[in-house]
PyMOL Python script that loads the backbone (N, CA, C, O; Angstrom):
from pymol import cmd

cmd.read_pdbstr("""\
ATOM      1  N   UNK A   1      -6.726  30.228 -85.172  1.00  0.00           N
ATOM      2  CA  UNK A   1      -7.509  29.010 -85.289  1.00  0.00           C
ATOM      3  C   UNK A   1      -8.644  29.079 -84.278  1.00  0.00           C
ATOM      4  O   UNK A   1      -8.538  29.387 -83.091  1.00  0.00           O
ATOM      5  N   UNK A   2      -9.646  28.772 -84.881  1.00  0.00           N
ATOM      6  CA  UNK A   2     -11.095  28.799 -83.843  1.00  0.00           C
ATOM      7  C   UNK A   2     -10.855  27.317 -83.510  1.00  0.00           C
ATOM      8  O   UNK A   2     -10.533  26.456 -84.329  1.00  0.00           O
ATOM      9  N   UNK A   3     -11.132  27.075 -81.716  1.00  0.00           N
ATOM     10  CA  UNK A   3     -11.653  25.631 -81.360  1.00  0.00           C
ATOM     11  C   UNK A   3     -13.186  25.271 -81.215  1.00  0.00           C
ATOM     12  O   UNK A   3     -14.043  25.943 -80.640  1.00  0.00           O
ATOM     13  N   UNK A   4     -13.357  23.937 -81.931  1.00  0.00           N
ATOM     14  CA  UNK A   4     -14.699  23.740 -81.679  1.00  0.00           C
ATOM     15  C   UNK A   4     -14.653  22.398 -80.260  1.00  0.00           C
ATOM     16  O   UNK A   4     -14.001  21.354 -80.245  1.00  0.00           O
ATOM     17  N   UNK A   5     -15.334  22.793 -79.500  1.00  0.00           N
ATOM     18  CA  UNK A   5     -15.306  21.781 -78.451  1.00  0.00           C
ATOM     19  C   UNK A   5     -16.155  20.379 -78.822  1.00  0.00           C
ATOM     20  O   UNK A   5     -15.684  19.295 -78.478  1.00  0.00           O
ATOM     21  N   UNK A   6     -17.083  20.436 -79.345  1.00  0.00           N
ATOM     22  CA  UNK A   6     -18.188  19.433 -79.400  1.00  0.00           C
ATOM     23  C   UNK A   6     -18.139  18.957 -80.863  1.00  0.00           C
ATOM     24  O   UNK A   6     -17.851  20.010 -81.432  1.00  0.00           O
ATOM     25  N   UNK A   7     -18.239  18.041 -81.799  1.00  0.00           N
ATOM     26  CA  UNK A   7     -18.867  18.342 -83.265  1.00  0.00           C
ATOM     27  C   UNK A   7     -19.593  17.455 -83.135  1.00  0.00           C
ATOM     28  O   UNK A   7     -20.288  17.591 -84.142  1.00  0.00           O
ATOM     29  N   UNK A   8     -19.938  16.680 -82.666  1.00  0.00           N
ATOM     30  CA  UNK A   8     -21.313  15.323 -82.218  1.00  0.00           C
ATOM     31  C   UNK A   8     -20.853  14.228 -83.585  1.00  0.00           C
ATOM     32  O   UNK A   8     -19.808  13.936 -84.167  1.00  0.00           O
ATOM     33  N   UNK A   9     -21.887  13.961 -83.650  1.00  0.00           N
ATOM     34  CA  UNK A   9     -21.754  12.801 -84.350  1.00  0.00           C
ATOM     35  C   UNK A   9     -22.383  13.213 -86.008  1.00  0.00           C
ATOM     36  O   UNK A   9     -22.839  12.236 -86.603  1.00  0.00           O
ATOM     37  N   UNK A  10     -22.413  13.992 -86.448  1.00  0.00           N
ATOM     38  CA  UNK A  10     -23.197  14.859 -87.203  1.00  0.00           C
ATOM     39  C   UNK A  10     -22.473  14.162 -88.880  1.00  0.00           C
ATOM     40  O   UNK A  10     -23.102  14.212 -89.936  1.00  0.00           O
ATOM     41  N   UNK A  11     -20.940  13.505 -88.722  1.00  0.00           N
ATOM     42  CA  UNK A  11     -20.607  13.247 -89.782  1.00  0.00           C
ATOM     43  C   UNK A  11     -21.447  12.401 -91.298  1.00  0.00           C
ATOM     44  O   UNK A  11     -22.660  12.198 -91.249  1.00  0.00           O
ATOM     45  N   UNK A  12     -21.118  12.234 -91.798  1.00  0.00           N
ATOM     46  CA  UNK A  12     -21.531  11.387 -93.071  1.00  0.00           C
ATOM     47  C   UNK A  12     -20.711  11.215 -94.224  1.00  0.00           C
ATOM     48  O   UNK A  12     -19.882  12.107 -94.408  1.00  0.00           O
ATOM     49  N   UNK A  13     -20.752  10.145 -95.162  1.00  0.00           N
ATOM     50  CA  UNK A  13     -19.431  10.023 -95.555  1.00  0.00           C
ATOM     51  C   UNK A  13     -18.803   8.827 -96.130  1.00  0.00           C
ATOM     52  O   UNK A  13     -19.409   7.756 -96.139  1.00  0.00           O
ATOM     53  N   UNK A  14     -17.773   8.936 -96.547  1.00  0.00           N
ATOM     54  CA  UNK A  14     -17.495   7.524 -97.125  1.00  0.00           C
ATOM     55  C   UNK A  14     -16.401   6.980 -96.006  1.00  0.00           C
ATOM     56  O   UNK A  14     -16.279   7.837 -95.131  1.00  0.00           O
ATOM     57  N   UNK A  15     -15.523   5.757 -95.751  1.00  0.00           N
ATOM     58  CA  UNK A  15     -14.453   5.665 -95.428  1.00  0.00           C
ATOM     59  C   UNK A  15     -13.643   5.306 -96.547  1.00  0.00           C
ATOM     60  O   UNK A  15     -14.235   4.872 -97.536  1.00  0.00           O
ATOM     61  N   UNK A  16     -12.599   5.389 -96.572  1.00  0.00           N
ATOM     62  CA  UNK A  16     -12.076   4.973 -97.354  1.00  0.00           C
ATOM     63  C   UNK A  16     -10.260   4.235 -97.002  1.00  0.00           C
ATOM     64  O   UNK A  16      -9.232   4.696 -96.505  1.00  0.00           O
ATOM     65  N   UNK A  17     -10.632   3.018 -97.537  1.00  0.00           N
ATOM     66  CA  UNK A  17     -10.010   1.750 -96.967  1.00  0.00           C
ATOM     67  C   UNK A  17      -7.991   2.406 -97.494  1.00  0.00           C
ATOM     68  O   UNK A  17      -6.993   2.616 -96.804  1.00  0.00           O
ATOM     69  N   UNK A  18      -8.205   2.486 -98.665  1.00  0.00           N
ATOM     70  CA  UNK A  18      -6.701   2.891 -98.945  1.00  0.00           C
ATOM     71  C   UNK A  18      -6.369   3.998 -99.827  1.00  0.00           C
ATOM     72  O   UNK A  18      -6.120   3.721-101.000  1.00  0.00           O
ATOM     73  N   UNK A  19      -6.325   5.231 -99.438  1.00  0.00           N
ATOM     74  CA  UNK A  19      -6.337   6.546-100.337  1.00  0.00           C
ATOM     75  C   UNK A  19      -5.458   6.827-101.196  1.00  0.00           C
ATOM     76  O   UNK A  19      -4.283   6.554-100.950  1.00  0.00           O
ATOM     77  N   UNK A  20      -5.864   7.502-102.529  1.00  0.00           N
ATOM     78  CA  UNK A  20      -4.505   7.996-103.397  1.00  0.00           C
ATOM     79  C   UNK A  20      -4.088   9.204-102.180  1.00  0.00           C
ATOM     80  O   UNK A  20      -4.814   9.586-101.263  1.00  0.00           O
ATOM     81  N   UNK A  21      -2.726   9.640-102.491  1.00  0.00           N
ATOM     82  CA  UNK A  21      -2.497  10.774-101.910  1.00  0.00           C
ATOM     83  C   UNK A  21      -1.731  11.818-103.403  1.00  0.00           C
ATOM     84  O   UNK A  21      -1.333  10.963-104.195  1.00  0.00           O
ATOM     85  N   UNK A  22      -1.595  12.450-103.664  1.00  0.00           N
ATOM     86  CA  UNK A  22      -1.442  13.356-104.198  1.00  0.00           C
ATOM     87  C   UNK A  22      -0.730  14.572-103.611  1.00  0.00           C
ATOM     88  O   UNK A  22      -1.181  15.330-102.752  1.00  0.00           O
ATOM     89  N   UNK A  23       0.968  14.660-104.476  1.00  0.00           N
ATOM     90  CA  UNK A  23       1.707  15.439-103.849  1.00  0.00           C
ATOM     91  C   UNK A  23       2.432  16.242-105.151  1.00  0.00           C
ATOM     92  O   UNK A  23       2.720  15.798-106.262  1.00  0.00           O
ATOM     93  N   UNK A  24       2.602  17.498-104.625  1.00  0.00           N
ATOM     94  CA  UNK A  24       3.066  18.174-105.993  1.00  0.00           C
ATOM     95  C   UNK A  24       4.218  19.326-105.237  1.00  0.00           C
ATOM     96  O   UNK A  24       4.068  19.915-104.167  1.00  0.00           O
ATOM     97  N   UNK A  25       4.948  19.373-105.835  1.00  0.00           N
ATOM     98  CA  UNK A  25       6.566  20.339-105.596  1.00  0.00           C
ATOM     99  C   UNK A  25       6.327  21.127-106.310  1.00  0.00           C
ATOM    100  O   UNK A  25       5.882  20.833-107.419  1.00  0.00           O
ATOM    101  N   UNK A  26       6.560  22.557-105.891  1.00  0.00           N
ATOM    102  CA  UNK A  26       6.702  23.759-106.698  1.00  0.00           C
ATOM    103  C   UNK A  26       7.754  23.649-107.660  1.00  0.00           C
ATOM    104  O   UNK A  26       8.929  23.293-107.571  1.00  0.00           O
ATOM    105  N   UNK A  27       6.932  24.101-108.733  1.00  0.00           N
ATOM    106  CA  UNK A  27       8.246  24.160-109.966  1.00  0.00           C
ATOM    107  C   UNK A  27       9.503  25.234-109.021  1.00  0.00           C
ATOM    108  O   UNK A  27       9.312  26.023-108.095  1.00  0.00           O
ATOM    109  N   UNK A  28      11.121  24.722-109.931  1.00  0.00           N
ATOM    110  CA  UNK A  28      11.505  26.304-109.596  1.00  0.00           C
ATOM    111  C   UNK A  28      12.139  26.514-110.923  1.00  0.00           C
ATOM    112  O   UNK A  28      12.132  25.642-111.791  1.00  0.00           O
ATOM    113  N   UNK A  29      12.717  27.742-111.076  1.00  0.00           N
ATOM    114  CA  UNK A  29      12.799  29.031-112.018  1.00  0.00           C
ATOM    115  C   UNK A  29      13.012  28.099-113.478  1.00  0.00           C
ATOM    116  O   UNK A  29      14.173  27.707-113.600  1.00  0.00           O
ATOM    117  N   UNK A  30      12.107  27.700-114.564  1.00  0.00           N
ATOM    118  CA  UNK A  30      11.945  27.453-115.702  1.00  0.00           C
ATOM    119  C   UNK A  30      12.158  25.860-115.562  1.00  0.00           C
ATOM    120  O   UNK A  30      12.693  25.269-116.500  1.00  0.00           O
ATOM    121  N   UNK A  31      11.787  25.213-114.513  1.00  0.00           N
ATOM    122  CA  UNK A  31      11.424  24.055-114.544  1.00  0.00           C
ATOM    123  C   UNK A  31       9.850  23.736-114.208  1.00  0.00           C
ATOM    124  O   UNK A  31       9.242  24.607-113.586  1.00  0.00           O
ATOM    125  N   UNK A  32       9.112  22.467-114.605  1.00  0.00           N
ATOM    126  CA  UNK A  32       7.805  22.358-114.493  1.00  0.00           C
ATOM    127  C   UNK A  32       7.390  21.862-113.227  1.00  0.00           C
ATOM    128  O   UNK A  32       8.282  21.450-112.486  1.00  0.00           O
ATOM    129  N   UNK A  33       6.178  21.818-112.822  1.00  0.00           N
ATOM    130  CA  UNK A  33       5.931  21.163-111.388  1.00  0.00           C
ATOM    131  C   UNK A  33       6.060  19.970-111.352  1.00  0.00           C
ATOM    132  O   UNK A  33       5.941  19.341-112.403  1.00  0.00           O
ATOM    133  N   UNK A  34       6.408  19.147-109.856  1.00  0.00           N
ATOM    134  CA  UNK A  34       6.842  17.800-110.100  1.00  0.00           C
ATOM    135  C   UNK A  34       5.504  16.982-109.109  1.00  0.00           C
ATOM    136  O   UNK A  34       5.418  16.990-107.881  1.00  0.00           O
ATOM    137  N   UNK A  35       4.460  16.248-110.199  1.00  0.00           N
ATOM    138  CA  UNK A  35       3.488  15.786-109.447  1.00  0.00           C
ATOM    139  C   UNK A  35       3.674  14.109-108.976  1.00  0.00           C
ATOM    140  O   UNK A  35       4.082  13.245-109.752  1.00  0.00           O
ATOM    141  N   UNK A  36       3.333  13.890-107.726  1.00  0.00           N
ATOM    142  CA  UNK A  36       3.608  12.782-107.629  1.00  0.00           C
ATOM    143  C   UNK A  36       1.992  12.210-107.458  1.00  0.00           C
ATOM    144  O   UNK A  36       0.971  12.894-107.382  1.00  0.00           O
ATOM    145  N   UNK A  37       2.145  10.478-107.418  1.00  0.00           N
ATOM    146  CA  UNK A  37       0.623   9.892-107.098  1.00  0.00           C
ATOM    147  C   UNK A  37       1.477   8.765-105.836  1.00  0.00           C
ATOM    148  O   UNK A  37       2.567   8.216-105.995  1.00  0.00           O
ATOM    149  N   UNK A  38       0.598   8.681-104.654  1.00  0.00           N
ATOM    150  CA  UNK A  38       1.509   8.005-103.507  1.00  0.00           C
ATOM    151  C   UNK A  38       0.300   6.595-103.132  1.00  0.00           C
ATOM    152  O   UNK A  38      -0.833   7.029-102.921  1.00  0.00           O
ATOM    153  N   UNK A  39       0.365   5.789-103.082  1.00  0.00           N
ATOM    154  CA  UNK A  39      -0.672   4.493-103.227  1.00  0.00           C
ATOM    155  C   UNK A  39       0.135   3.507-102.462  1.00  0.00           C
ATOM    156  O   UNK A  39       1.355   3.568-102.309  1.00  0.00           O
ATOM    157  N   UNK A  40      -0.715   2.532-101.964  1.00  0.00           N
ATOM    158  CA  UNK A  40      -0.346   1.792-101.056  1.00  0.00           C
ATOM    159  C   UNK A  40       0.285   1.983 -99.581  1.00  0.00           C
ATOM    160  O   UNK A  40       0.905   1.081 -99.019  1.00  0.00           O
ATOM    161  N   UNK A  41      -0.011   3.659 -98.840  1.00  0.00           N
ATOM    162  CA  UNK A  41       0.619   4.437 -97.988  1.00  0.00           C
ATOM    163  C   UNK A  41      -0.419   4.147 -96.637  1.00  0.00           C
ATOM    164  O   UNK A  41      -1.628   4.358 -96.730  1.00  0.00           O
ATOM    165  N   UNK A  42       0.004   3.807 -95.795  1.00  0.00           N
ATOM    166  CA  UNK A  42      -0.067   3.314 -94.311  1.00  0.00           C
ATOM    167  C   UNK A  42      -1.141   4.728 -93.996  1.00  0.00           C
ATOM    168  O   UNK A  42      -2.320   4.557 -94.307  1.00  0.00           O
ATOM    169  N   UNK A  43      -0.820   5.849 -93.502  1.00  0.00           N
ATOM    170  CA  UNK A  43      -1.723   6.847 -93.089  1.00  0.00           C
ATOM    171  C   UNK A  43      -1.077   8.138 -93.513  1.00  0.00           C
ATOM    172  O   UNK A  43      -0.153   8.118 -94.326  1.00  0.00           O
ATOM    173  N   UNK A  44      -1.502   9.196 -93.024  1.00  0.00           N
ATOM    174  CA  UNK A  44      -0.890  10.272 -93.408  1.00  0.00           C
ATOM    175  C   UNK A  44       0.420  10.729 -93.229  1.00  0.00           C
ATOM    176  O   UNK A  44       0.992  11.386 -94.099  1.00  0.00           O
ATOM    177  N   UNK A  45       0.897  10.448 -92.236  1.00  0.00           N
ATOM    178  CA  UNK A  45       1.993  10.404 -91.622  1.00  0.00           C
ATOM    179  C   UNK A  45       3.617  10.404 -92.575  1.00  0.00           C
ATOM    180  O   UNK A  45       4.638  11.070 -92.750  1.00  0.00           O
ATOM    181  N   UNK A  46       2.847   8.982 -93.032  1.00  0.00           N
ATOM    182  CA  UNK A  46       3.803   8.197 -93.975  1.00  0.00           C
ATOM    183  C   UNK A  46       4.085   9.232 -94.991  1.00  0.00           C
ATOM    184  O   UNK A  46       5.195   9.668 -95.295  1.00  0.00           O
ATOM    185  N   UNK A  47       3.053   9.536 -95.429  1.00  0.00           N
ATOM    186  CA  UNK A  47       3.295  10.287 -96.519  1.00  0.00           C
ATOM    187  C   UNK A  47       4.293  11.814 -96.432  1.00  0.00           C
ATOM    188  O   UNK A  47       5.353  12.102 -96.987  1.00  0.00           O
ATOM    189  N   UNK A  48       3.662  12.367 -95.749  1.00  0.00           N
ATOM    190  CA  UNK A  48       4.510  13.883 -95.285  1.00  0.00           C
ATOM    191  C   UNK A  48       5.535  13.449 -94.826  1.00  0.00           C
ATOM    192  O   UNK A  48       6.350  14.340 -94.589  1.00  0.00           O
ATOM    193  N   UNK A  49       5.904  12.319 -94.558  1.00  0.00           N
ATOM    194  CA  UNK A  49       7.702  11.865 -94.018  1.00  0.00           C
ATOM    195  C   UNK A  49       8.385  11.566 -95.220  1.00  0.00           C
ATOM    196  O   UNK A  49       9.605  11.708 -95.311  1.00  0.00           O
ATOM    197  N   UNK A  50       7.399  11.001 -96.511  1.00  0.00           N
ATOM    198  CA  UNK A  50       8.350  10.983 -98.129  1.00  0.00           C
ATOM    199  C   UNK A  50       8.080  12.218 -98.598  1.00  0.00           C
ATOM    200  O   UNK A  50       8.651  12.344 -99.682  1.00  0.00           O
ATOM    201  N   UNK A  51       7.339  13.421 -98.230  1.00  0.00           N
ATOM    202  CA  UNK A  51       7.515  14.781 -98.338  1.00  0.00           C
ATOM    203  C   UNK A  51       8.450  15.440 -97.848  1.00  0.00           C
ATOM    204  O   UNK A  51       9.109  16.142 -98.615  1.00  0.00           O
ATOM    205  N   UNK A  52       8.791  15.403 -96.384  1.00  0.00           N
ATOM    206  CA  UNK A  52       9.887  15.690 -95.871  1.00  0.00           C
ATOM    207  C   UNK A  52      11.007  15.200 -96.750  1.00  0.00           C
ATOM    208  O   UNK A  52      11.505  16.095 -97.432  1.00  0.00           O
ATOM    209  N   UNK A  53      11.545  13.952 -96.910  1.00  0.00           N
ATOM    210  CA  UNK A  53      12.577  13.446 -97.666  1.00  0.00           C
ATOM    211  C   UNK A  53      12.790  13.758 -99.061  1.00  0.00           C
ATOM    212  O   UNK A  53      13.835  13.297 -99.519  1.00  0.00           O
ATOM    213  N   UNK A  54      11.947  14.532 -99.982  1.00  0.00           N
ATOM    214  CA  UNK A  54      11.947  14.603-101.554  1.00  0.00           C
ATOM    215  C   UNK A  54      12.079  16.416-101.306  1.00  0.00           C
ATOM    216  O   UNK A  54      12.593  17.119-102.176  1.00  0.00           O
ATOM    217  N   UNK A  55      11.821  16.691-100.689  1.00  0.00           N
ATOM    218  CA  UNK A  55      11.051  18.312-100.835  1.00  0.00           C
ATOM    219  C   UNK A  55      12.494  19.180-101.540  1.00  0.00           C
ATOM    220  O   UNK A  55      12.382  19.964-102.482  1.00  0.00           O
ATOM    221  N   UNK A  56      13.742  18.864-100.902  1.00  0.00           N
ATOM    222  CA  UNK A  56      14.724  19.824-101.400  1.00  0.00           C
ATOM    223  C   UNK A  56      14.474  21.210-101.830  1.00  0.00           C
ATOM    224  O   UNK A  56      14.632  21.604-102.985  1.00  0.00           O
ATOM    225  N   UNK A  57      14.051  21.974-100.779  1.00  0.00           N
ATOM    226  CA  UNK A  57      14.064  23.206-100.612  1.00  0.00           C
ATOM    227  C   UNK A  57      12.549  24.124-101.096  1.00  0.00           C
ATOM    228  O   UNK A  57      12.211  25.256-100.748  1.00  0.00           O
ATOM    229  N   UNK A  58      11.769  23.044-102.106  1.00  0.00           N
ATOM    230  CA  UNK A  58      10.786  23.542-102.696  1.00  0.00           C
ATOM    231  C   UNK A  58       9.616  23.198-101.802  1.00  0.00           C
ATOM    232  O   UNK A  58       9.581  22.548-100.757  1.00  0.00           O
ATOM    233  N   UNK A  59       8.449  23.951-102.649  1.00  0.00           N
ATOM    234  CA  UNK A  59       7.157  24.153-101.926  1.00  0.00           C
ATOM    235  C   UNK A  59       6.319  22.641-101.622  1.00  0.00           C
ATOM    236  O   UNK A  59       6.524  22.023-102.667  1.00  0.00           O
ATOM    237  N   UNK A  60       5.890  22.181-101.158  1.00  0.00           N
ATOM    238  CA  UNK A  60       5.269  20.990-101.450  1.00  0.00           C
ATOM    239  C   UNK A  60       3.460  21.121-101.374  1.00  0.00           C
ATOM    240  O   UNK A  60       3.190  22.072-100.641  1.00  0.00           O
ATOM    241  N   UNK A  61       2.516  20.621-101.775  1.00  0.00           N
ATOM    242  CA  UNK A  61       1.278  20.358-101.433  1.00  0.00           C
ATOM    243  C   UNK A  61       0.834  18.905-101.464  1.00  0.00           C
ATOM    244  O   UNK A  61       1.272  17.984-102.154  1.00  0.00           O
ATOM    245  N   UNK A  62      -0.099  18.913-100.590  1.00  0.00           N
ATOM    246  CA  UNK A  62      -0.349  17.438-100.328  1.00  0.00           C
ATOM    247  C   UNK A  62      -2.218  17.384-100.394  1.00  0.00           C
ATOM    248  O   UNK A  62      -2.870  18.348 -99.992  1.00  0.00           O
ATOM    249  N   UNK A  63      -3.007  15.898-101.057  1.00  0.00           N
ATOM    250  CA  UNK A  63      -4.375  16.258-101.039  1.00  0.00           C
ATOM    251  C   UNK A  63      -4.592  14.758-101.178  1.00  0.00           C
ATOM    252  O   UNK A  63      -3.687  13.957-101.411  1.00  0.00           O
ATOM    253  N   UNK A  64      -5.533  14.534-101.058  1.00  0.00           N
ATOM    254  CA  UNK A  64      -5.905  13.174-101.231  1.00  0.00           C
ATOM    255  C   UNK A  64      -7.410  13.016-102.027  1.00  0.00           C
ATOM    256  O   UNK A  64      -8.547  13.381-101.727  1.00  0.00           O
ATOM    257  N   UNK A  65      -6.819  12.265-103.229  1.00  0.00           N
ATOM    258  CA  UNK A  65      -7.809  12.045-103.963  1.00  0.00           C
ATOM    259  C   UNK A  65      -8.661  10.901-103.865  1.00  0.00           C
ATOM    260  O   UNK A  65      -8.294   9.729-103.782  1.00  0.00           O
ATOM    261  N   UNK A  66     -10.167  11.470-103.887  1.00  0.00           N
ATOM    262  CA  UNK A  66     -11.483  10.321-103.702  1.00  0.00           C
ATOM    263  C   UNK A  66     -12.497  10.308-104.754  1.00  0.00           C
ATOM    264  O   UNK A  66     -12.983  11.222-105.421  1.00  0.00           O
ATOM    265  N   UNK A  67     -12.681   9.136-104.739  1.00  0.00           N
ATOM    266  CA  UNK A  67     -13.319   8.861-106.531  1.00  0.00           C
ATOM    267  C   UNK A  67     -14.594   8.195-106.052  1.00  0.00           C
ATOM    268  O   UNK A  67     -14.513   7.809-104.886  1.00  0.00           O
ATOM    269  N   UNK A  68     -15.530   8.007-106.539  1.00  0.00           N
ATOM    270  CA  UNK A  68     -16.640   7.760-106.668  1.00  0.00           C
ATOM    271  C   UNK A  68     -17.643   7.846-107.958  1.00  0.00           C
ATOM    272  O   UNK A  68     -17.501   8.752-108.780  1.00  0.00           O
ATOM    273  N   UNK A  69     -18.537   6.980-108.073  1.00  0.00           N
ATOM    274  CA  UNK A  69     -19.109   6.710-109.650  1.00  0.00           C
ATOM    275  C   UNK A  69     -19.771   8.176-110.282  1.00  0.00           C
ATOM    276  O   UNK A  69     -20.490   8.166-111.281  1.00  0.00           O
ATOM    277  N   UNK A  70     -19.375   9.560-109.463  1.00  0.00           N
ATOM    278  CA  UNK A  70     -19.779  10.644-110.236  1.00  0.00           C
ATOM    279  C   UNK A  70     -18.255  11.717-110.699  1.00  0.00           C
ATOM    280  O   UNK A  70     -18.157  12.723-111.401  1.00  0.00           O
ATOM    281  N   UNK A  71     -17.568  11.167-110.168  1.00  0.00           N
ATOM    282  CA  UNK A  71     -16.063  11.660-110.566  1.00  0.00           C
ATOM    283  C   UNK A  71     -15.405  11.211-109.741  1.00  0.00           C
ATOM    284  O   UNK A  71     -15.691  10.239-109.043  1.00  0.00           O
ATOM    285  N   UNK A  72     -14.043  12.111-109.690  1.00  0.00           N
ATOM    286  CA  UNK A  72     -12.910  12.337-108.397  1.00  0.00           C
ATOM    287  C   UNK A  72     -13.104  13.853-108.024  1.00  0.00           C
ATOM    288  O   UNK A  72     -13.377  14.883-108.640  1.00  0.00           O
ATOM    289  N   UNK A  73     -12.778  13.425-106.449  1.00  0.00           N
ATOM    290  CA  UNK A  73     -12.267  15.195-106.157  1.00  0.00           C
ATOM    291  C   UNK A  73     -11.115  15.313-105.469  1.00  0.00           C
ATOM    292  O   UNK A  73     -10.739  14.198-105.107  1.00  0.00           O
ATOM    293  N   UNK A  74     -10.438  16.121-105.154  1.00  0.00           N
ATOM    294  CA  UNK A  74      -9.405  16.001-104.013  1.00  0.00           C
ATOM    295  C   UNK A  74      -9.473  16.948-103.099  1.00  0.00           C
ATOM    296  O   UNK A  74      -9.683  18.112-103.439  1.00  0.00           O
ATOM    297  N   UNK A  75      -9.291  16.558-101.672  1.00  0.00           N
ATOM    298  CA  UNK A  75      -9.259  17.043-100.613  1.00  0.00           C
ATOM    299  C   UNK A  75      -8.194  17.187-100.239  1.00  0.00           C
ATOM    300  O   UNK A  75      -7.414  16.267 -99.994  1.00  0.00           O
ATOM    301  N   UNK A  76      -7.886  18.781-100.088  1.00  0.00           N
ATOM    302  CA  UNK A  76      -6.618  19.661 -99.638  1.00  0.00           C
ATOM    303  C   UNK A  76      -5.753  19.295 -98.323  1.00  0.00           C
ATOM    304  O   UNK A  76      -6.499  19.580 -97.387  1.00  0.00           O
ATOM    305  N   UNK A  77      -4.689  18.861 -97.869  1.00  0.00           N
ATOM    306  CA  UNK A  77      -4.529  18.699 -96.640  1.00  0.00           C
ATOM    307  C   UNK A  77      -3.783  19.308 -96.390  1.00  0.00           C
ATOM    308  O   UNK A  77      -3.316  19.069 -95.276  1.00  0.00           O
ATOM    309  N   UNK A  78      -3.071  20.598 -97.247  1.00  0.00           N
ATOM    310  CA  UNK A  78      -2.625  21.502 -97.362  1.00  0.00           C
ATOM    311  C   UNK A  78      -2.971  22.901 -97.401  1.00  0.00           C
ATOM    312  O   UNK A  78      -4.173  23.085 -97.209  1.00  0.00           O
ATOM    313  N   UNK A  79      -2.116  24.211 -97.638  1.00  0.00           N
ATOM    314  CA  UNK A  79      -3.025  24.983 -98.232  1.00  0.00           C
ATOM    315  C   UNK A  79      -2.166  24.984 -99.866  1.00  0.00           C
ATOM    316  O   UNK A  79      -1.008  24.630-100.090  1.00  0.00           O
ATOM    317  N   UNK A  80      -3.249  25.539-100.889  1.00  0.00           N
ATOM    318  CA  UNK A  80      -2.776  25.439-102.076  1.00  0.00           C
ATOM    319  C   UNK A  80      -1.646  25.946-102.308  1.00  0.00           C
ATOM    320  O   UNK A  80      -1.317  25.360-103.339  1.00  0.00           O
ATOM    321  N   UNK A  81      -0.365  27.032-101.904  1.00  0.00           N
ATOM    322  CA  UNK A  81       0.057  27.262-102.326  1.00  0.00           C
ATOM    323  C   UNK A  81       1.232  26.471-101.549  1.00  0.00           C
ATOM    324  O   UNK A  81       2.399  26.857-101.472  1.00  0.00           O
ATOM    325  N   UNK A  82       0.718  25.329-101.008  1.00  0.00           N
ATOM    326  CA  UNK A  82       2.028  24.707-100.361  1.00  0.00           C
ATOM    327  C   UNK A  82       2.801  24.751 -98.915  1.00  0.00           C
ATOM    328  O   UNK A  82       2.890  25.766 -98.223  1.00  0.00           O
ATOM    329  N   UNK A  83       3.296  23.577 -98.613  1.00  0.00           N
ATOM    330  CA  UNK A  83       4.120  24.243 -97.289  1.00  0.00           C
ATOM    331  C   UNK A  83       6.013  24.711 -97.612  1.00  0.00           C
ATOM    332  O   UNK A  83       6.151  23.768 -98.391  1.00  0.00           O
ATOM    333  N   UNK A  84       6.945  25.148 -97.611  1.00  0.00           N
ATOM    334  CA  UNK A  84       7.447  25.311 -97.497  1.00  0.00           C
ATOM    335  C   UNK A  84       8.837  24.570 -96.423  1.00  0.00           C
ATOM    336  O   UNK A  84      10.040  24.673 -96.664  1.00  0.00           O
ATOM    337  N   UNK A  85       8.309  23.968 -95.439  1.00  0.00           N
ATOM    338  CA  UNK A  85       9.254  23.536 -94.980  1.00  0.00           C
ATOM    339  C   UNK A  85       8.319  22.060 -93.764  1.00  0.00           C
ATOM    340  O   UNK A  85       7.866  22.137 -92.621  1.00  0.00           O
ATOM    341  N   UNK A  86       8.381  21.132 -94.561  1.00  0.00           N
ATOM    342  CA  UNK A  86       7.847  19.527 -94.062  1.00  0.00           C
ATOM    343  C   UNK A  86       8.639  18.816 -92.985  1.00  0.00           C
ATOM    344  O   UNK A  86       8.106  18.039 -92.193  1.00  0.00           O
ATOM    345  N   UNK A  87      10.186  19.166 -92.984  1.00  0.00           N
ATOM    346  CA  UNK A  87      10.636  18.494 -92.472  1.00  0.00           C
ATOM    347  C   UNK A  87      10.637  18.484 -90.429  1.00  0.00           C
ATOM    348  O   UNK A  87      10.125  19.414 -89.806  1.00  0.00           O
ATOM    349  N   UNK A  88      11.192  17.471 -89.838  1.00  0.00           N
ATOM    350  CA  UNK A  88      10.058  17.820 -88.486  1.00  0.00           C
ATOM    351  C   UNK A  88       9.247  16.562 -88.680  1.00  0.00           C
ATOM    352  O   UNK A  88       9.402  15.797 -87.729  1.00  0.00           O
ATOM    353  N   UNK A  89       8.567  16.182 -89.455  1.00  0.00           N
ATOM    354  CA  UNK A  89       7.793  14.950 -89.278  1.00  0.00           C
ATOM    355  C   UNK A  89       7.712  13.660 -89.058  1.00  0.00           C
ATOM    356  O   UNK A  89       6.612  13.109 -89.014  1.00  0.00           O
TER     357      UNK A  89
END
""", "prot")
cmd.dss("prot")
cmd.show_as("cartoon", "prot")
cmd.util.cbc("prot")
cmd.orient("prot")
């Protein structure tokens, strides 16, 4: 991991008051992936602690989806292929 000491004030951006979060479990062997949509969730926190609690052994990813009048996108707070082990949080 590189540290950046400074990033100034350079941001721009939306805030956003109450986020979807978006969580998905690795399928396992001939079952499908299990996507969840998480709404009405306090901060991030919250969320990776009902990740921790659902995960049962599988992969999890987590992203948070932001919409605006030219689509949605989602922002990774993961890496795509998942974490493996959430619990700890």
């Amino acid at each position: 991991m590189q540290t950046v000491r400074d990033v100034g004030t350079r941001y721009t951006g939306v805030q956003v008051d109450a986020p979807t979060y978006l969580v998905e479990f690795a399928a396992g062997r001939g079952a499908p992936a299990e996507r969840w949509r998480l709404v009405d969730v306090d901060d991030a926190l919250e969320v990776f602690e009902w990740v921790a609690r659902h995960q049962r052994g599988r992969s999890a990813s987590v992203g948070v989806e932001l919409s605006d009048a030219l689509g949605s996108t989602l922002v990774r707070l993961t890496p795509s292929h998942g974490l493996r082990n959430v619990a700890g949080w």
